[in-house]
C-alpha positions as CSV (number, residue, x, y, z in Angstrom):
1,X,0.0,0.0,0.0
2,X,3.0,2.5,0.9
3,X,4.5,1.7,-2.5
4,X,1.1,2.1,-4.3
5,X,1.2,5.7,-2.8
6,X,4.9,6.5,-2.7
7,X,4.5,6.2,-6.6
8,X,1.1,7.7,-7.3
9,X,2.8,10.3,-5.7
10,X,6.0,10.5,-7.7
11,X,3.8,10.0,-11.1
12,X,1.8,13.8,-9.8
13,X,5.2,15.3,-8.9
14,X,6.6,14.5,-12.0
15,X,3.3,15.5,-14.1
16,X,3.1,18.6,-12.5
17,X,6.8,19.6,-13.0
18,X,6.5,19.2,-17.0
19,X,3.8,21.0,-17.0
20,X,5.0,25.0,-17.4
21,X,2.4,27.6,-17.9
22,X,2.8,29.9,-20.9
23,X,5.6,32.5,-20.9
24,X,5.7,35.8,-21.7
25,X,8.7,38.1,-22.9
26,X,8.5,41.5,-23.3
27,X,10.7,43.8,-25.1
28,X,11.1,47.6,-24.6
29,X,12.8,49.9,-26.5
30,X,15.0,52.9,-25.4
31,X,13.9,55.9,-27.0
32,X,16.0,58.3,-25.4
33,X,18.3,60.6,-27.6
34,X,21.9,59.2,-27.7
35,X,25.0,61.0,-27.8
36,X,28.4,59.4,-30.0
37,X,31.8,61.0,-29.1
38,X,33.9,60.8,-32.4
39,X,37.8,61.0,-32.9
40,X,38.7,61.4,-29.2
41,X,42.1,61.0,-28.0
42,X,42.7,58.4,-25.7
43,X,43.8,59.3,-21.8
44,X,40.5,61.4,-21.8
45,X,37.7,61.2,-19.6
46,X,34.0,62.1,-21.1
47,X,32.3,64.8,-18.8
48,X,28.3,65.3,-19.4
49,X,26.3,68.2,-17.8
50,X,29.5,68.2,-15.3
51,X,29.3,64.5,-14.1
52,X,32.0,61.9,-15.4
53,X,31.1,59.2,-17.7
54,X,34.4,57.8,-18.7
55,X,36.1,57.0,-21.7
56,X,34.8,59.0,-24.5
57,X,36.3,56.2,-27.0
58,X,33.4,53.9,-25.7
59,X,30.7,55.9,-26.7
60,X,32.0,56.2,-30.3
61,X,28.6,55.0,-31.3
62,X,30.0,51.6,-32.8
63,X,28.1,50.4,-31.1
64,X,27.7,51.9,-27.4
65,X,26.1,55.2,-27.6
66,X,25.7,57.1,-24.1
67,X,21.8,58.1,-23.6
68,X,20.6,61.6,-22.5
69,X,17.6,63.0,-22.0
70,X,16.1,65.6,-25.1
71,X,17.6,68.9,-24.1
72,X,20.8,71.1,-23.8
73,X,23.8,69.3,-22.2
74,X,27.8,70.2,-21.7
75,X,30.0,67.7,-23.3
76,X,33.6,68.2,-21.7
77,X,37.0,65.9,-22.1
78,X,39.5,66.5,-19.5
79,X,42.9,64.9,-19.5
80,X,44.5,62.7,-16.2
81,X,45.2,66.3,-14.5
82,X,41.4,67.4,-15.1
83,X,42.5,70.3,-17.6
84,X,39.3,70.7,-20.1
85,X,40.6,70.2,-23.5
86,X,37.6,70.0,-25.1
87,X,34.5,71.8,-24.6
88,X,31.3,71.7,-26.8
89,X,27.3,72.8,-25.9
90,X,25.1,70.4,-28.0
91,X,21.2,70.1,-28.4
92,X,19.9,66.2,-29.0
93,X,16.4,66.5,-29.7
94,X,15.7,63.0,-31.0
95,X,17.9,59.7,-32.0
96,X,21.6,60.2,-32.1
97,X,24.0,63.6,-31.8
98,X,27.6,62.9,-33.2
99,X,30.2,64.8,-31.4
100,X,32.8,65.4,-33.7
101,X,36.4,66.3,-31.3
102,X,39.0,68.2,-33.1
């Protein structure tokens, strides 16, 4: 009788396990405006509205782009010592703004 029930039970555990409910995966989509940083030097760190990122080199937008938020932002690069040596003011309204550094 203990065996009858020991495997009625194992045949329900075992039922019960293979059987997964449906799944569901869902997908969003960033929409934010995305900023690239071309041609910069390496040694440089990538400032943004004052705040460190870090190296502009990964956001060269192949393919890490850094997202913003739509509106005005300072895009600085200071060297090891902190020394700005480049500064530009850029609008990103939608998609992707490609800083070009010279």
């Amino acid at each position: 009788m203990k065996l009858l029930l020991l495997n009625a039970a194992l045949v329900l555990a075992v039922s019960l396990a293979a059987c997964a409910g449906p799944t569901t995966t869902v997908t969003t989509v960033d929409t934010r405006p995305a900023l690239a940083i071309s041609g910069a030097a390496s040694g440089l760190t990538l400032f943004v509205d004052g705040a460190p990122v870090g190296d502009p080199r990964s956001y060269d937008g192949n393919p890490t782009v850094l997202r913003v938020e739509a509106g005005t932002h300072d895009v600085e690069l200071r060297d090891g010592a902190g020394a700005v040596v480049f500064r530009q003011r850029v609008f990103v309204e939608s998609e992707l703004k490609t800083v070009l550094v010279h």
